[in-house]
C-alpha positions as CSV (number, residue, x, y, z in Angstrom):
1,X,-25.4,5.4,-12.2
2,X,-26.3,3.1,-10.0
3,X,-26.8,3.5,-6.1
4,X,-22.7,2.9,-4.7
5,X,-22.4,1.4,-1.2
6,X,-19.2,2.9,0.2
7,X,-17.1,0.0,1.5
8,X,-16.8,0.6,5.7
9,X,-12.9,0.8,5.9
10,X,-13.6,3.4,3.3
11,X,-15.8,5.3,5.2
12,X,-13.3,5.1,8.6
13,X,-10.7,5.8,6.9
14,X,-12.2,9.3,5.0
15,X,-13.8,10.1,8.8
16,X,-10.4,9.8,10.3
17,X,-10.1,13.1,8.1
18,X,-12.4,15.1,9.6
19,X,-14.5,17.8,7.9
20,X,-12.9,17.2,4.8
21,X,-13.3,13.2,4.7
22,X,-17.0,14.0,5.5
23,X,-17.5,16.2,2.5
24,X,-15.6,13.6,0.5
25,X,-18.2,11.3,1.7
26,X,-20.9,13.6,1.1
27,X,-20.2,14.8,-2.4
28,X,-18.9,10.8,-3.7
29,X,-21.9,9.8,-5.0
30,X,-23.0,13.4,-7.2
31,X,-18.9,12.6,-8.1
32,X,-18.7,9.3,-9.4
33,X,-22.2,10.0,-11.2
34,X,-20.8,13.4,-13.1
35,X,-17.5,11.1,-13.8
36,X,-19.7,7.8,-14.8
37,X,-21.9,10.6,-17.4
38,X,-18.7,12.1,-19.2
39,X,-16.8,9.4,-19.8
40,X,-19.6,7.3,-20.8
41,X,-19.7,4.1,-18.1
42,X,-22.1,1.8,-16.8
43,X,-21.7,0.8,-13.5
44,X,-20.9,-2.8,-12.3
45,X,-20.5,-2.8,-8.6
46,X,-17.8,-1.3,-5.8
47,X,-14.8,-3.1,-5.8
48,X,-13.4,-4.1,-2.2
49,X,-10.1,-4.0,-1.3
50,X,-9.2,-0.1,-0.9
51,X,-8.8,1.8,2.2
52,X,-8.7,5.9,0.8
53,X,-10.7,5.3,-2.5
54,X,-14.3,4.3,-4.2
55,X,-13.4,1.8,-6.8
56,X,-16.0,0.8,-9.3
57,X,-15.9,-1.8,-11.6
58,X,-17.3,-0.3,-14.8
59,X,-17.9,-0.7,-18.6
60,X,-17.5,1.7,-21.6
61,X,-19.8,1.7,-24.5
62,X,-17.5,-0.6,-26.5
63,X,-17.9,-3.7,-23.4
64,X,-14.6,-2.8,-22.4
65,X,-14.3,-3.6,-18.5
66,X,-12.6,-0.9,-16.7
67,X,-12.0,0.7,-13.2
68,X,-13.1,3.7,-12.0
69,X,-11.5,5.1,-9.1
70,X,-12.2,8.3,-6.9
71,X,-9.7,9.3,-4.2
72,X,-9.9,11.2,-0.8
73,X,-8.4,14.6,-1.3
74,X,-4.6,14.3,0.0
75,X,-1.7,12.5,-2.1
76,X,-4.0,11.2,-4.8
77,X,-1.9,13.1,-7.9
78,X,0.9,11.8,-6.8
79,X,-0.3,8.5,-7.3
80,X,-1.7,9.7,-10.3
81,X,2.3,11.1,-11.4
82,X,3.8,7.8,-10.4
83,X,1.2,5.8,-12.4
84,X,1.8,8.2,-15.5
85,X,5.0,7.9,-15.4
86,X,5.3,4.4,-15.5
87,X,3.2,3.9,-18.5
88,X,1.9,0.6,-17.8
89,X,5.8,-1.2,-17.1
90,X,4.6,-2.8,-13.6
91,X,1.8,-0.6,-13.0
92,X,-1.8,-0.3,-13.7
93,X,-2.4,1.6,-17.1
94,X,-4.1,4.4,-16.5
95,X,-6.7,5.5,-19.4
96,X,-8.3,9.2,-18.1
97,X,-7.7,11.5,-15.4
98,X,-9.0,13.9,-14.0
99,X,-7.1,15.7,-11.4
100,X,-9.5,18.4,-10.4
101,X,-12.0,15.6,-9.1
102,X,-8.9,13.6,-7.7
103,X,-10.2,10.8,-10.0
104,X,-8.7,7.7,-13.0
105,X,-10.2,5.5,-15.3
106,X,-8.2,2.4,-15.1
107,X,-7.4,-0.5,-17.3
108,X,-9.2,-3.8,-15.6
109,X,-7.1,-6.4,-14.6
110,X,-7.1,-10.4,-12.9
111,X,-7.4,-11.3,-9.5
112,X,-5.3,-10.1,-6.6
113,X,-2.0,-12.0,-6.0
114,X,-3.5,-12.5,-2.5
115,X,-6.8,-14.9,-4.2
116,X,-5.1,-17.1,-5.8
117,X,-4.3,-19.4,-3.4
118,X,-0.4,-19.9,-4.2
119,X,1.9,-20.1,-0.7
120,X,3.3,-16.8,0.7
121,X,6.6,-18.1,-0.5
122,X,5.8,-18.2,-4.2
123,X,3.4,-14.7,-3.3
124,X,7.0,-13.2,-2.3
125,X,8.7,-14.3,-5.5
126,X,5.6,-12.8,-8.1
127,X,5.9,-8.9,-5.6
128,X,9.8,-9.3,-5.8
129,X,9.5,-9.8,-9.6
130,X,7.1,-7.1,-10.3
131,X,8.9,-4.5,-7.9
132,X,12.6,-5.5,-9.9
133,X,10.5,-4.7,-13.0
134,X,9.3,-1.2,-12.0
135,X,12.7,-0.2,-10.0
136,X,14.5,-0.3,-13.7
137,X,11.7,1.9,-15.3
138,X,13.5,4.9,-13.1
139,X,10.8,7.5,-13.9
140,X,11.8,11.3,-13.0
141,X,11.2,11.1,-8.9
142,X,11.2,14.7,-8.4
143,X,8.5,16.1,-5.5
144,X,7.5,13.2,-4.3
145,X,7.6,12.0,-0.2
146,X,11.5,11.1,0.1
147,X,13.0,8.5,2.2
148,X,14.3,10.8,5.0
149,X,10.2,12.1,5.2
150,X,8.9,8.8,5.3
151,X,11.3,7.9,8.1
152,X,9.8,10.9,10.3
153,X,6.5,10.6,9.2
154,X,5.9,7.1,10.7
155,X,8.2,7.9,14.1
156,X,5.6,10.8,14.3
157,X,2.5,8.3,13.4
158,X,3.6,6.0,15.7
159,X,4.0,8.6,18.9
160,X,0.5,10.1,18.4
161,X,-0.8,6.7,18.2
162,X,0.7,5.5,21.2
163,X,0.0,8.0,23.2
164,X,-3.9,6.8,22.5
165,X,-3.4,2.9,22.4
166,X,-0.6,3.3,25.4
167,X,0.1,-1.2,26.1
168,X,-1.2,-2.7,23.4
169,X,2.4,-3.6,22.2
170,X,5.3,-3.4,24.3
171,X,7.3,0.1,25.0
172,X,10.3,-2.0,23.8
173,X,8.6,-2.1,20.4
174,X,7.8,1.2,20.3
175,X,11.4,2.0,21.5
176,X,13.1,-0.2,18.7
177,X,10.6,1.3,15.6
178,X,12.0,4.8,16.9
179,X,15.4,3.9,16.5
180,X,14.9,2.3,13.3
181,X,13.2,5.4,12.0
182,X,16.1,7.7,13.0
183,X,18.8,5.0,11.2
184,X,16.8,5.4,8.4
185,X,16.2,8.8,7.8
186,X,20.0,9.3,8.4
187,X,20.7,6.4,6.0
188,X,19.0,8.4,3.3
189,X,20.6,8.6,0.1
190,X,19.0,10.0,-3.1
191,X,21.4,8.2,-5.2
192,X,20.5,5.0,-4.0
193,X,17.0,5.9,-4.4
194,X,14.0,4.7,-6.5
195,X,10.6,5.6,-7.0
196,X,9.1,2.9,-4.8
197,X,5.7,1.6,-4.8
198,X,5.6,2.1,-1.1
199,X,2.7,-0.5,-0.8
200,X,3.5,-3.2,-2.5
201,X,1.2,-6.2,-0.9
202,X,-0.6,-9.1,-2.4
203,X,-3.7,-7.4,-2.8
204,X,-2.0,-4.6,-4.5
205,X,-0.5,-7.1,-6.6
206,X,-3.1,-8.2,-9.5
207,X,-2.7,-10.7,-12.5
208,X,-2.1,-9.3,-15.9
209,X,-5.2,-10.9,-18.2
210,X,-4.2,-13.4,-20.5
211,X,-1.1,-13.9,-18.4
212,X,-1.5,-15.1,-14.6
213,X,2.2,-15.7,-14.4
214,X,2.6,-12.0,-14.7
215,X,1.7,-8.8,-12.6
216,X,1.4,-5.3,-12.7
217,X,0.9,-2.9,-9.2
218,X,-2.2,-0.7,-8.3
219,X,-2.4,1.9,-5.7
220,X,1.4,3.2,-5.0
221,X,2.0,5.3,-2.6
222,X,5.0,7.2,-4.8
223,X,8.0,7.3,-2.9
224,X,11.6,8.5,-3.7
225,X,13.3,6.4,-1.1
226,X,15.5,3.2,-0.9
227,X,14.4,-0.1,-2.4
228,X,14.1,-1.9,1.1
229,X,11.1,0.1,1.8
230,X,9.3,-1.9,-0.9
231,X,10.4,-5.0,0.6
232,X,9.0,-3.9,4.2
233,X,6.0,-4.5,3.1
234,X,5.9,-8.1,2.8
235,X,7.8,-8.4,5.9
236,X,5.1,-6.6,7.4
237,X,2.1,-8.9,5.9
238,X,1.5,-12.2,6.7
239,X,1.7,-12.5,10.8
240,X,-0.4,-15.7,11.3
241,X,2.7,-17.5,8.7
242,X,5.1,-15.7,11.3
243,X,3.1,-16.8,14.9
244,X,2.7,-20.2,13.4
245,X,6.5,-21.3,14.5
246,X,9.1,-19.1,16.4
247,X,8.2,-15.3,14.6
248,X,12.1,-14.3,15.2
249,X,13.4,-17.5,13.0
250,X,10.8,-17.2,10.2
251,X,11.3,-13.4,9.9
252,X,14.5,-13.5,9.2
253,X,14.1,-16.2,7.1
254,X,11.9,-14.0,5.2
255,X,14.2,-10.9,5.4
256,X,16.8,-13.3,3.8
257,X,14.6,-14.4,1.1
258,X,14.0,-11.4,0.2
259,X,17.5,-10.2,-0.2
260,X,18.3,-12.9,-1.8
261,X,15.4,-12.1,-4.8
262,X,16.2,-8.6,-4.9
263,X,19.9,-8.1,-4.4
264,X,18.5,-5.6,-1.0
265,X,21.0,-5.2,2.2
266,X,18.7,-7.6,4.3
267,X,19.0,-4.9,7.6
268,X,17.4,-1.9,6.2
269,X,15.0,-4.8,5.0
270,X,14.4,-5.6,8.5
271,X,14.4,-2.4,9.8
272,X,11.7,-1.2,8.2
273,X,9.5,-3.6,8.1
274,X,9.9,-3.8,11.5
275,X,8.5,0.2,12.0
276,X,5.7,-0.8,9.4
277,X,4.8,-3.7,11.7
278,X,4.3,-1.5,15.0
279,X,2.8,1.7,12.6
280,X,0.4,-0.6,10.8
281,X,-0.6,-2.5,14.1
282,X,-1.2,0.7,16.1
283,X,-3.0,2.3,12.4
284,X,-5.5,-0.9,12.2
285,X,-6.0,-0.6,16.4
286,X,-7.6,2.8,15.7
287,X,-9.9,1.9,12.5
288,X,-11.6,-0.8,15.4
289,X,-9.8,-4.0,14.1
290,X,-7.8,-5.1,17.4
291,X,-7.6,-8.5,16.0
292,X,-5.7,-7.9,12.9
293,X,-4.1,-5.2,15.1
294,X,-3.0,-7.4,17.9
295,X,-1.1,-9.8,14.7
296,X,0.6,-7.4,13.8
297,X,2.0,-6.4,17.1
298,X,2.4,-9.7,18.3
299,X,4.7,-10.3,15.9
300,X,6.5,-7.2,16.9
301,X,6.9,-7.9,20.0
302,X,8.4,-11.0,19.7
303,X,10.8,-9.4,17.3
304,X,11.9,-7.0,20.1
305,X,12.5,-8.7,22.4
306,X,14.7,-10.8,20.8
């Protein structure tokens, strides 16, 4: 196998773990070879695009292109469930696993959503599409992070952060994502519930080949919580769109839109995408990109004090 250059947000990212990122690091490339040797790949190059993975874009014996993918040590087989699980209906097909090595062999597919230059209105439309698609399948959810979790997990995210970035987006903000959180978590409801992609953005979106009208999902992050947590994510994405023109007006024209494709309660809608706003803002902030960061918590801002 060839030489494999981690990408740097990788690299932050598995650092940000300590010890055991650092070991990830260490033992990737003896990894990916041993992985590469048994299931009989060639190497094409990294892929970009990842944040808590090495993804390589490989070939098998028989020219097929495929991706290989090795994840930090953490919620990796849960990813790995959730993909299974799907069988291919809106997600990625998985071809080999190996769980002791955190690692898959992946069908390859087209471009990301996010390169193919369409507007973030019609970019909306293709995630809502794809997410109504996988929310039917209704795979056994059992075990994985629920909605109530995910609720605490970010209020907690988003106090350690702040107590490190402390003024790089208003108190207010910080304030309001709090009470979001708590509405949520007590909103919880496992019969409402789905197993949600939990990162459902255009880059995460890719083009099924053969067929660029259609998409499948890579990446999930497999939770058992309320559709408008999938559709967070797009309110969360796309801040330059939002700054552009009055960022109050055009996210709730957004929120709306999005209801309006999914059938969603447009205020759980809002309210989390307004926590993922401030957590993903103060998250970007501490992997040294305060540009990106101060988007997103612009945005934020302007939301809160409104």
């Amino acid at each position: 196998m060839r030489e494999l250059q981690v990408p740097e947000i990788v690299r932050a990212r598995a650092l940000l773990r300590g010890e055991e990122g650092r070991r990830w690091l260490d033992d990737l490339p003896a990894v990916a070879a041993s992985l590469a040797h048994e299931w009989d790949l060639a190497t094409i190059g990294v892929l970009t695009g990842g944040t808590d993975a090495l993804v390589v874009s490989c070939r098998t014996r028989d020219r097929q292109e495929v991706v290989l993918k090795v994840m930090m040590p953490g919620p990796g087989n849960d990813q790995v469930r959730a993909l299974l699980a799907f069988s291919g209906r809106g997600y990625v097909t998985v071809l080999r696993h190996d769980p002791d090595r955190n690692a898959i062999l992946m069908e390859k597919l087209g471009p990301q959503l996010s390169e193919l230059g369409l507007p973030v209105s019609a970019q909306i439309e293709a995630i809502c599409a794809t997410l109504r698609q996988t929310w039917s399948a209704a795979p056994d959810a059992g075990g994985f992070m629920t909605g109530a979790e995910k609720a605490d997990s970010l209020a907690t995210f988003i106090a350690e952060l702040w107590r490190e970035f402390e003024g790089v987006c208003s108190q207010r903000a910080v304030d309001l994502a709090y009470d979001f959180a708590a509405l949520r978590r007590k909103a919880f409801d496992p019969d409402t519930c789905v197993l949600a992609h939990g990162d459902a953005h255009a880059a995460n979106t890719l083009a099924v080949p053969g067929d660029e009208a259609r998409f499948k999902f890579i990446d999930p992050d497999s939770l058992f919580i309320e559709r408008a947590y999938d559709l967070a994510i797009p309110m969360r994405e796309w801040g330059e769109e939002l700054l552009a023109g009055n960022p109050l007006e055009l996210g709730r024209r957004r929120c709306e839109l999005l209801a309006r494709l999914t059938g969603v309660d447009p205020e759980p809608i809002w309210q989390w995408g307004f926590i993922e706003r401030v957590s993903t803002g103060l998250l970007l902030h501490q992997l040294g990109e305060p540009r990106l960061a101060r988007e997103f918590l612009a945005v934020a801002d302007a939301w809160a004090a409104a």
